[in-house]
N, C-alpha and C positions, 0 to 999 in steps of 0.2 A: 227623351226625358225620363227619368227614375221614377220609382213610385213615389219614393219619399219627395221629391220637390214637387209632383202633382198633387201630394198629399198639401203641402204646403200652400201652394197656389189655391185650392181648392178650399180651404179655410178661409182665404183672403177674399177670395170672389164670393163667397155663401156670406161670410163677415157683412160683406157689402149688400151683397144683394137682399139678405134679411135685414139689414137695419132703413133699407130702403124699403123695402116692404111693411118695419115695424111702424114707422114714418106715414106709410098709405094707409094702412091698419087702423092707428089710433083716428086718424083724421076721417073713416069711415065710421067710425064708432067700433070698430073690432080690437079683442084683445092679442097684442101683439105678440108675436114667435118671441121666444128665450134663446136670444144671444149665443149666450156659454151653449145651451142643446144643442142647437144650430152646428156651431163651431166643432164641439165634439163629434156630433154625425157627419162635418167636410170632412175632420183627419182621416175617416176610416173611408172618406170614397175612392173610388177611382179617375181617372179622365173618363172612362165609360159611364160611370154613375152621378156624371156634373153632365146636368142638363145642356145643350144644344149652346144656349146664349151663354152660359159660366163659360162653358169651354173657350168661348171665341175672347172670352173677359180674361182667362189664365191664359192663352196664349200672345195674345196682346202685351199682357205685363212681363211675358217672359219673353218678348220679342225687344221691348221698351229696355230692361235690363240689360240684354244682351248689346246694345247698342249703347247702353250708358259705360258697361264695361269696354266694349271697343273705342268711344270717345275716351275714357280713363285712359286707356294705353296710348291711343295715340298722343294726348296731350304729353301721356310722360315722357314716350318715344324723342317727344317734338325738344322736350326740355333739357332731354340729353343730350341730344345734339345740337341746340343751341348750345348749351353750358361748352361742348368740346369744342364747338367751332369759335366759343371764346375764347379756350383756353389755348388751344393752337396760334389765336391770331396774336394772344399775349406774348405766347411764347416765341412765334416770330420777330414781337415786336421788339422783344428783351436781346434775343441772337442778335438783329439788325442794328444797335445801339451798341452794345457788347464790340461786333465786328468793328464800326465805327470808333468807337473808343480806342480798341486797341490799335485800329491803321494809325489812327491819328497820335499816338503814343511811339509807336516803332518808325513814324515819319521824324517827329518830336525829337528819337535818340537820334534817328541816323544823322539830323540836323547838329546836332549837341558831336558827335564822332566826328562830322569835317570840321566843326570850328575850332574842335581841341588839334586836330590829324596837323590843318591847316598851322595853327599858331604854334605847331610842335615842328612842324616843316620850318617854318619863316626861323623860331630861334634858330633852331638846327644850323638853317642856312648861316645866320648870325655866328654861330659860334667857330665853324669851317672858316667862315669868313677871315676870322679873327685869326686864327692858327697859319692860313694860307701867306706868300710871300715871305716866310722868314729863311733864315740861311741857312739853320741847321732846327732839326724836331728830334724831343726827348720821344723815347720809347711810349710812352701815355698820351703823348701829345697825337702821335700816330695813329694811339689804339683809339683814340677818341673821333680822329677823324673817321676811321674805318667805323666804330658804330651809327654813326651818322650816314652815311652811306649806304646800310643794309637792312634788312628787316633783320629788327631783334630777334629769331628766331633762329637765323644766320651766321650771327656773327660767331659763336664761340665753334661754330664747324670752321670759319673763314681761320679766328685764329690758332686755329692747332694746327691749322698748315700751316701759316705763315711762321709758327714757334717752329715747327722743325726747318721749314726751307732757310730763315733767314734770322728768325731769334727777332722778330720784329727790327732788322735793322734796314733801314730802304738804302743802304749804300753799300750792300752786302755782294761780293764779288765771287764766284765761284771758280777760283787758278784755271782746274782742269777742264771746265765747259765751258768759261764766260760765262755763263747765266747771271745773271745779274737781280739786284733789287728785292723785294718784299719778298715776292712769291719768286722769284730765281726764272722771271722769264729767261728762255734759251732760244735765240740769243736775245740778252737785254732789248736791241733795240727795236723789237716786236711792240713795246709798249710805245712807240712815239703816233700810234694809232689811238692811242688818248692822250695824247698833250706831245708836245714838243720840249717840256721840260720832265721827263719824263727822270730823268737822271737824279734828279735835284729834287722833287716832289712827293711827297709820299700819296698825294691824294691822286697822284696821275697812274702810280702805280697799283693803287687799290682797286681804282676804277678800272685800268687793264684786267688786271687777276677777276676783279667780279664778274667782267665781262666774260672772258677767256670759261671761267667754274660755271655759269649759265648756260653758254652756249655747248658745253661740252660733256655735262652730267645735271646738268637742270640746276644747279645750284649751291653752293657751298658745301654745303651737309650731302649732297650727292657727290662733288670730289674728294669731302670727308672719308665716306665708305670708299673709296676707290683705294685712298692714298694708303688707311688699314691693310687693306686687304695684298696692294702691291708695293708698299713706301715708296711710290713716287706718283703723281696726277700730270 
C-alpha cells in the first residue's frame, strides 16, 4: 500500500475513531478532540504512526474495498457474457430461420420448374403429336419437330449439320453414297433402329441423328466442332 492511500485510510479511521471518542467525552463531561485537528494530524501519519487498533480498522476497509472491487468485476464479467451468450443464441436463432426460409423457397422454385418443365413436355408432346402421321413435312414443320426433341441448347448445333448434310430435306438422297435422309445416315437404313418408318418420318430420323451425335461426341454441339474442324461427322 502507498503512503498516500494509508494517508488516506488513516484519516478515515482517526475521523472515526475521534468522533467516537468526542461521543465518550461529551458524555463524561469532557471537552471533546477537534475534528478538522484530528483529521489534519491522520493525513501526515503513517501506517506506523496509527495506533495498533486504527491499523487493523484501515486494513479491514481496505480489505472490504478490495473485495467490493472484485465483486464489481465479476458482476460485469458475468454481464458480458450473458449479454454474448445472448447475442450468439439470437444469432443462431436468425441463421436457423434464414436457412429454413430459404430450403423452403429453393424446394418452393424447384416445385414451380417441374410443373412448368412438365406442362412444357405434355404441350410439346401435343404439338409432335399434331405434326406426326402426315405425308409429306414442310421444312418448319421439321425444324419444329427437331426443337422439341432436344434441349434448347442443342438445337442450333443439330441444325447446322442438318443445313449442310440435307438442307433440312428428310427425303434427301445422296447418288454417290446412298446416304440418305436428314442427317445423310450411310447407309439410310441404319436409322430403321428408330422407327421402321424411318424413310417417311422426319421425327424418326431426328431421333436416329440425336442418338447417333450423343453417343459419338456427347452431343450435338460436340458433332458441331467435329464437323468444322473435318466437314463431315
Amino acid at each position: 500500500m502507498s503512503r498516500i492511500s494509508v494517508r488516506g485510510f488513516a484519516v478515515a479511521s482517526a475521523t472515526a475513531v475521534t468522533t467516537v471518542g468526542a461521543v465518550v467525552g461529551v458524555a463524561a463531561g469532557n471537552e471533546p478532540a477537534s475534528v478538522g485537528n484530528t483529521e489534519a494530524t491522520a493525513a501526515d501519519a503513517t501506517i506506523a504512526d496509527i495506533p495498533a487498533g486504527a491499523q487493523a480498522q484501515v486494513q479491514t476497509a481496505s480489505l472490504t474495498q478490495q473485495a467490493d472491487d472484485q465483486s464489481t468485476q465479476a458482476d460485469t464479467a458475468a454481464l458480458k457474457s450473458a449479454q454474448e451468450s445472448a447475442r450468439k443464441a439470437a444469432a443462431e436463432t436468425a441463421k436457423s430461420k434464414k436457412d429454413a426460409a430459404d430450403e423452403a423457397k429453393a424446394k418452393k422454385d424447384a416445385d414451380a420448374r417441374k410443373k412448368k418443365e412438365l406442362a412444357a413436355s405434355r404441350s410439346s408432346s401435343r404439338d409432335v403429336s399434331d405434326l406426326l402421321g402426315k405425308s409429306s413435312y414442310s421444312v418448319s414443320e421439321t425444324q419444329a419437330i427437331a426443337r422439341q426433341m432436344m434441349a434448347g441448347d442443342q438445337f442450333q448445333c443439330f441444325s447446322n449439320i442438318v443445313d449442310h448434310e440435307s438442307g433440312w430435306n428428310y427425303r434427301a438422297t445422296n447418288a454417290g453414297s446412298g446416304a440418305y435422309g436428314l442427317v445423310q445416315a450411310l447407309p439410310g437404313s441404319k436409322m430403321s433402329s428408330a422407327g421402321s418408318d424411318w424413310q417417311t418420318n422426319p421425327a424418326t430420323q431426328i431421333k436416329w441423328g440425336l442418338n447417333y451425335m450423343n453417343d459419338r461426341y456427347g452431343s450435338p454441339c460436340g458433332a458441331w466442332s467435329f464437323w468444322q474442324a473435318n466437314s463431315w461427322y
